[in-house]
C-alpha positions, 0 to 999 in steps of 0.5 A, a space after each residue: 613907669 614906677 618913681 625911682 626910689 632912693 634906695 633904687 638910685 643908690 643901688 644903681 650908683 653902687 652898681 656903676 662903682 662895681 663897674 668903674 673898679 672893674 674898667 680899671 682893672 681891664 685898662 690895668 691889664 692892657 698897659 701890661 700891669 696888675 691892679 693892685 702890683 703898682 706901689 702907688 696902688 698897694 694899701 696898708 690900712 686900719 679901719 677903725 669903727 665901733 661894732 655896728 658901724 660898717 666896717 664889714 660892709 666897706 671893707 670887702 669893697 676896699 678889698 676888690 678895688 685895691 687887690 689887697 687882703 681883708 682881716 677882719 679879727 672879728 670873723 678870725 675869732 669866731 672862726 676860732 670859736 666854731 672850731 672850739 680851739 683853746 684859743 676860740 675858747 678863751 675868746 668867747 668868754 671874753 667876747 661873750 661877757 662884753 670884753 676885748 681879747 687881750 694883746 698877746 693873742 690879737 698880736 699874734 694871729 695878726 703877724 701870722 696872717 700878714 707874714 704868711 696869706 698870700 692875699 697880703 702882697 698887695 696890702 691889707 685892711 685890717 678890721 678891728 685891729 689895733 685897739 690898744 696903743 701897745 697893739 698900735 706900736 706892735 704892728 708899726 714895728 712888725 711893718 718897719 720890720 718889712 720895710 712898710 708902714 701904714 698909708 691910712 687910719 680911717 675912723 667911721 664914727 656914729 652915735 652910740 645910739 643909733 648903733 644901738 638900734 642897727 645891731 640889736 635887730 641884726 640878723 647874720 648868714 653865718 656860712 657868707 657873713 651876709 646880715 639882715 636887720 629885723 627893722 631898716 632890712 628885714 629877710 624876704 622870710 622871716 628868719 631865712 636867708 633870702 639866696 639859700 633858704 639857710 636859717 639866720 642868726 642873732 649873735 650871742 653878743 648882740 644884745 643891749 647889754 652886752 652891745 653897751 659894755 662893748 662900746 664902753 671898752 671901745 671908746 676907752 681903749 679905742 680912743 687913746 688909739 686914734 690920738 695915736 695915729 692923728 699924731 702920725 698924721 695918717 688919721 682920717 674920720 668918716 660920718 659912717 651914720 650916712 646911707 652905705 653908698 655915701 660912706 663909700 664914697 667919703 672913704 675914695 676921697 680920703 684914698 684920692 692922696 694915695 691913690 691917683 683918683 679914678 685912673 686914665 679912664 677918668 672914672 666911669 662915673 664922670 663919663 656917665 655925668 654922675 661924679 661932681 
């Protein structure tokens, strides 16, 4: 029998977390309540974390636990840019040159999403929005204006460095949003997504130069945005250089306030003696 590989152990964990979040949406369902319909369970959020530093893989996981609405600017942006909109227009020039787009636009496509995706009665993660403490103040009074306000502000924190070398090897599926890396988690055909046989991307802004201007405008403005929610009180880091799984992980404790930790099963995980 082949040795189990670390990477063969982490699949299994991811895998038995799938099945918790699914136990527990059974278990909701024959107590007579959704998962996700519960105050307790609904989740305002802001994920917070240079490009690169894996928000878009976690957050879809947020959003399967949680029943809420994932709104990720940066896919919304591109969007735009394919359907070459004024708005996309604007955008890819400043996106391209190494920029952050400016407030008025971000505000507005963010407001109309929350006020009107249906996904968003359970709550939202929001992806790459506020950077600025005026975008900050802007949503903190949209939300007031519904009577909500923010349950958590998580920060996944990596070096500079490091992010450098994931996502200038990055390789993207555009049609699923699944991504490759020429080095750490190359396609199983070069260039070819491994489910369809679809041509992959390099994006147009992942390249060092572009990729440091980015971080530069990040922490400059980013910054000023986590003081912002340290004073509220709602901040949380997280070490996003571990492996996906460990990150996922941190991220159940810093929710295990909110959330009521793993529910009436008590959790799958401990079951199977595989939770400390």
């Amino acid at each position: 029998m082949a040795p189990i590989t670390e990477e063969m152990a982490q699949s299994l964990l991811d895998t038995v977390h799938r099945l918790e979040t699914r136990l527990q949406q059974v278990e909701a369902k024959l107590e007579g309540r959704e998962s996700g319909s519960s105050p307790s369970e609904t989740m305002r959020m802001i994920l917070m974390g240079p490009p690169g530093a894996g928000k878009g893989t976690q957050a879809p996981r947020i959003k399967e636990k949680y029943g809420c609405c994932h709104l990720a600017t940066g896919d919304m942006l591109r969007a735009q840019v394919a359907k070459k909109t004024s708005l996309g227009r604007e955008a890819k020039k400043i996106m391209d040159a190494g920029g952050l787009v400016n407030d008025e636009i971000m505000v507005n496509m963010i407001r109309s999403e929350i006020e009107s995706n249906p996904e968003c009665k359970n709550g939202f993660i929001l992806d790459g929005f506020p950077r600025t403490v005026t975008q900050a103040e802007k949503l903190d009074s949209m939300l007031s204006s519904h009577q909500q306000k923010l349950q958590h502000a998580i920060e996944l924190q990596i070096d500079d460095q490091l992010l450098v070398s994931r996502i200038t090897g990055r390789l993207i599926h555009p049609a699923s949003g699944r991504s490759y890396h020429k080095i750490f988690s190359p396609p199983k055909q070069s260039m070819t997504d491994d489910l369809t046989g679809e041509p992959l991307i390099q994006r147009s802004d992942d390249n060092e130069e572009t990729l440091r201007k980015r971080l530069g405008t990040y922490h400059e403005q980013t910054s000023p945005v986590v003081a912002y929610y340290q004073r509220t009180g709602i901040w949380k880091p997280v070490d996003a250089s571990q492996e996906p799984g460990q990150v996922w992980q941190s991220l159940l404790k810093c929710f295990d306030g909110k959330s009521g930790g793993s529910g009436a099963s008590g959790g799958l995980l401990g079951k199977l003696g595989l939770k400390n």
